[in-house]
C-alpha positions in Angstrom: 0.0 0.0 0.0 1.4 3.4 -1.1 0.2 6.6 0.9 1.8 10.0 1.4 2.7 11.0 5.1 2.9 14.3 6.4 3.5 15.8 10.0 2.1 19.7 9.7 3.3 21.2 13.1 0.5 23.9 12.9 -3.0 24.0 12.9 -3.0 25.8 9.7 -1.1 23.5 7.8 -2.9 20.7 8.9 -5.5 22.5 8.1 -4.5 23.1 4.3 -3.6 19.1 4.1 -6.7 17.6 5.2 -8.3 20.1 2.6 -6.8 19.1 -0.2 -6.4 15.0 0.8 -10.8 15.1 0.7 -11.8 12.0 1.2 -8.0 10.6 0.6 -6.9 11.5 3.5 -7.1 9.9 6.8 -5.8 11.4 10.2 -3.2 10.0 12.7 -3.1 10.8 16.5 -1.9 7.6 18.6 -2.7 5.1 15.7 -4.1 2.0 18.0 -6.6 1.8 15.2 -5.3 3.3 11.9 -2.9 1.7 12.0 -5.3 -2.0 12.3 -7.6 -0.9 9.3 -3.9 0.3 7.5 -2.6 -3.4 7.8 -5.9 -5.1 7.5 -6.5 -2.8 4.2 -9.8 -2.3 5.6 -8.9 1.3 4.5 -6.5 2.5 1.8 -6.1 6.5 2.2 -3.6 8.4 -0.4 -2.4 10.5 2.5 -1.9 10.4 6.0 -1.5 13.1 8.3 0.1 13.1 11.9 -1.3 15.2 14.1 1.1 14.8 16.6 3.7 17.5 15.2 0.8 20.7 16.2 1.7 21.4 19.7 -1.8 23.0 20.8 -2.7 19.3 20.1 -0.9 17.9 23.3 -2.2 20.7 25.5 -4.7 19.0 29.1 -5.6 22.7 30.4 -7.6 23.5 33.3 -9.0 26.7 33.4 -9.4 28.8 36.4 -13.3 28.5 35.7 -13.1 24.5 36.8 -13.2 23.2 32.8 -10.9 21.2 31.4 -9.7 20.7 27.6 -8.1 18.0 26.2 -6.1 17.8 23.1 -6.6 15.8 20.3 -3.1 14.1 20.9 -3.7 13.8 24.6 -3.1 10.0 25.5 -5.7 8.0 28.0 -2.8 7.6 30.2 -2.0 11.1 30.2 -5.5 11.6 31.8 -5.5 8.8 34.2 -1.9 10.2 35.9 -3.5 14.4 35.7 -4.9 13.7 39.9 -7.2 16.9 39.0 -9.4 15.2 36.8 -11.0 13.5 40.4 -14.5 14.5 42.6 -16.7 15.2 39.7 -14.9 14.3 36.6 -13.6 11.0 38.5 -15.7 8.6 36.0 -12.8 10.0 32.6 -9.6 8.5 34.4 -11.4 5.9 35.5 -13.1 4.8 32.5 -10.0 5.6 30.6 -7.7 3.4 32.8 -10.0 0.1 31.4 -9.3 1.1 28.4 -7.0 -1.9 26.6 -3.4 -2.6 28.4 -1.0 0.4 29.6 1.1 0.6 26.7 -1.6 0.7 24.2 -2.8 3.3 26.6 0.8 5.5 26.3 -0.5 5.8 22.7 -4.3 5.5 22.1 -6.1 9.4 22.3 -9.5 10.4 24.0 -10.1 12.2 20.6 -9.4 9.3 18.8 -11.4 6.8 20.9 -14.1 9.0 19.9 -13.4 9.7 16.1 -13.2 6.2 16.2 -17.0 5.6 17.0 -17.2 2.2 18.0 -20.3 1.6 20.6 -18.2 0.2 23.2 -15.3 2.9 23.8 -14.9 3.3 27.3 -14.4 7.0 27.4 -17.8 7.9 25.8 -20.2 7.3 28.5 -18.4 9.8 31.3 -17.9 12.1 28.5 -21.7 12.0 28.4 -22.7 12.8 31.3 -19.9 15.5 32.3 -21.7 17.3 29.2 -18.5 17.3 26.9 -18.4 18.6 23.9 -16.3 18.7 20.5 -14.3 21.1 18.6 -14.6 20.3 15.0 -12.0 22.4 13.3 -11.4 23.3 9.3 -9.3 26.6 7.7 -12.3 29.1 7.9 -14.7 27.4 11.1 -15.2 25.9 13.9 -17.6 24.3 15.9 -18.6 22.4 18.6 -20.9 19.6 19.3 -22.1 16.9 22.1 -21.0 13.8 22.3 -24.8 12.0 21.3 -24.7 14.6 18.7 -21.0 13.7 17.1 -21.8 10.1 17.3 -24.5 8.8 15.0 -23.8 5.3 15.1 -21.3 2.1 14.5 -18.1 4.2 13.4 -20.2 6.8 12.5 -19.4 11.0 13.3 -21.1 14.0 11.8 -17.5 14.8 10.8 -16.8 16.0 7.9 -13.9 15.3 5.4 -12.4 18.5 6.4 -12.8 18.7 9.9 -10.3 17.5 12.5 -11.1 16.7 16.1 -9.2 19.7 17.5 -10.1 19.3 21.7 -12.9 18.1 24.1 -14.1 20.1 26.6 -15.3 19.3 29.7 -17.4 22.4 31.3 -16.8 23.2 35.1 -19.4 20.9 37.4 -20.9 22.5 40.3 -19.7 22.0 43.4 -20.4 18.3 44.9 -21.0 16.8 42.1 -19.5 13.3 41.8 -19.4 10.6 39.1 -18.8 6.7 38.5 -18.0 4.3 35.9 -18.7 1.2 35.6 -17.7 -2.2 32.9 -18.5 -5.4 32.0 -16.4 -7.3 30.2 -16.0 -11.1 29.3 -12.5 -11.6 31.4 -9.8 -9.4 33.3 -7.5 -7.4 32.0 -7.7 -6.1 28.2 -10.9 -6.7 26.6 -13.8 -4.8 24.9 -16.8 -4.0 27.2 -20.0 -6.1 26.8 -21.5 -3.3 28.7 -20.3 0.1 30.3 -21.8 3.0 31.5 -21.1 6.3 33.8 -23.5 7.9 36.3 -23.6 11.7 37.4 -24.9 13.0 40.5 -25.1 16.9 40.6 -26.9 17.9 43.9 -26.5 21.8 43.4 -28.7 21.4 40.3 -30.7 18.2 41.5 -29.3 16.1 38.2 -29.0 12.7 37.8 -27.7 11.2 34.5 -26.5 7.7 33.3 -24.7 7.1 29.9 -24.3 3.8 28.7 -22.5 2.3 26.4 -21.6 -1.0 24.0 -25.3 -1.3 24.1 -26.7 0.3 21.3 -25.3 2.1 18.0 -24.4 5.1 19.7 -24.3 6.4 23.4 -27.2 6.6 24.9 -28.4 9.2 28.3 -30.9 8.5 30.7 -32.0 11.5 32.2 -33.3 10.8 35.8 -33.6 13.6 37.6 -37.0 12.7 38.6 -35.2 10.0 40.8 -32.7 12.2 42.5 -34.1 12.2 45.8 -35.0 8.7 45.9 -32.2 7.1 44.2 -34.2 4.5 43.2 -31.7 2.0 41.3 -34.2 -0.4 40.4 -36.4 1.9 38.7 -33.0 3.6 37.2 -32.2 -0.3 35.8 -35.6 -0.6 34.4 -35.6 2.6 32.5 -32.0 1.9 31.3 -32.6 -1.4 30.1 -35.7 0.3 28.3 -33.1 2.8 26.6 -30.8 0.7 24.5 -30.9 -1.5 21.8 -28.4 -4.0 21.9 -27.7 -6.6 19.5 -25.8 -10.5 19.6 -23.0 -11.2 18.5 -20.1 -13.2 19.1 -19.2 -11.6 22.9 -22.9 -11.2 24.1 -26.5 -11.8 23.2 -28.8 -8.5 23.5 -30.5 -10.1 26.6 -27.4 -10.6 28.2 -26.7 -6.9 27.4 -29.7 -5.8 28.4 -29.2 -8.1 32.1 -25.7 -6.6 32.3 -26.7 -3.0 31.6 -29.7 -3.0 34.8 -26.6 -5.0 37.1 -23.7 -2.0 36.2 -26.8 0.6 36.7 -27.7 -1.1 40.5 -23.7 -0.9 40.9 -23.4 3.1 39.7 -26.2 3.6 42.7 -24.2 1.3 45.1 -21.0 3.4 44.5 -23.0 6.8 45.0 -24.4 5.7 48.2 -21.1 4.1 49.2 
């Protein structure tokens, strides 16, 4: 396979490549699943651009406001070792530290397990319900966008062929707001959730959300604020398990999906009450 590779080391540039690659040209942050599709041919771009040369790329910043942003080169394990992101933003370290093995991890990008768009990324969920959103950049615009909004299904994103995934951010949470994440998978270690989801619990503004994930084409939130002074996890699982579609395949049926997702939602509740 013959490709062209550059490494523009500022936003412009990049900016200018991706515009005139089109549809040729695919984009390279940590590679943990370019590069699979590259050596499976399951994709055969005429150019590909490394976006780890644009420095603004790299850049976890948190603001004096309480948000945070995070770069679209910004490794998971760069978030899981940043002790700020804790309290109410706890669920994106943790969800990120069960993502595959730690040296996969020194490489694979939030942005990219995102732009990546398949149902069972493990960031996704707490992304959800902390309200993320993200910057979608070309040479004359940008733009932001939820994460239910970005996502439209299996390995599928609103963005378009010259757009780049330039940051998430994560807005400031009010104060005592705490959230969880939770996975099932079929054994320890590294290995693709069958289920996973993230709970928030906002007492300043009485919210109570639950993302899950792996469970449907694209992420879905349960909004359950109506349940946040009884913290009812049963009736949480119930209207969770209402919420997704899931399908069988070779990991899981959908029923055991569906049983999984009310068990992590009953767990969420157990850690909030912990």
């Amino acid at each position: 396979m013959n490709f062209a590779y550059e490494k523009p080391t500022t936003a412009q540039a990049l900016s200018r490549l991706l515009e005139q690659g089109g549809a040729g040209a695919s984009l390279l942050a940590g590679g943990t699943d370019l590069l699979v599709q590259l050596r499976g041919r399951l994709i055969e771009p005429k150019l590909v651009i490394d976006l780890k040369g644009v420095e603004e790329l790299s850049r976890l910043d948190h603001h004096d406001d309480g948000s945070v942003t995070i770069g679209a080169t910004v490794t998971a394990n760069r978030v899981i070792d940043d002790k700020r992101l804790s309290g109410a933003m706890a669920a994106l370290p943790h969800a990120c530290s069960h993502i595959a093995a730690f040296a996969i991890r020194n490489r694979a990008t939030i942005a990219g397990n995102i732009a990546n768009a398949s149902p069972c990324a493990d960031s996704v969920p707490p992304l959800c319900v902390l309200d993320a959103e993200v910057e979608l950049r070309t040479t004359t615009a940008t733009r932001r966008l939820s994460l239910p909004a970005f996502i439209r299904g299996v390995r599928a994103t609103v963005r378009a062929k010259n757009e780049y995934i330039a940051a998430i951010h994560v807005p400031a949470q009010p104060k005592g707001t705490r959230s969880f994440f939770r996975k099932h998978q079929r054994v320890r270690g590294h290995d693709l959730a069958l289920a996973n989801a993230a709970l928030l619990h906002d007492p300043e503004r009485k919210r109570l959300r639950v993302a899950i994930g792996s469970c449907s084409p694209a992420p879905v939130v349960v909004v359950l604020d109506d349940l946040f002074e009884s913290l009812d996890a049963q009736e949480a699982a119930r209207r969770c398990m209402a919420a997704i579609i899931p399908i069988s395949d070779v990991r899981a049926s959908a029923e055991y999906r569906t049983d999984m997702t009310g068990v992590l939602v009953r767990r969420l509740f157990d850690d909030l009450k912990a």
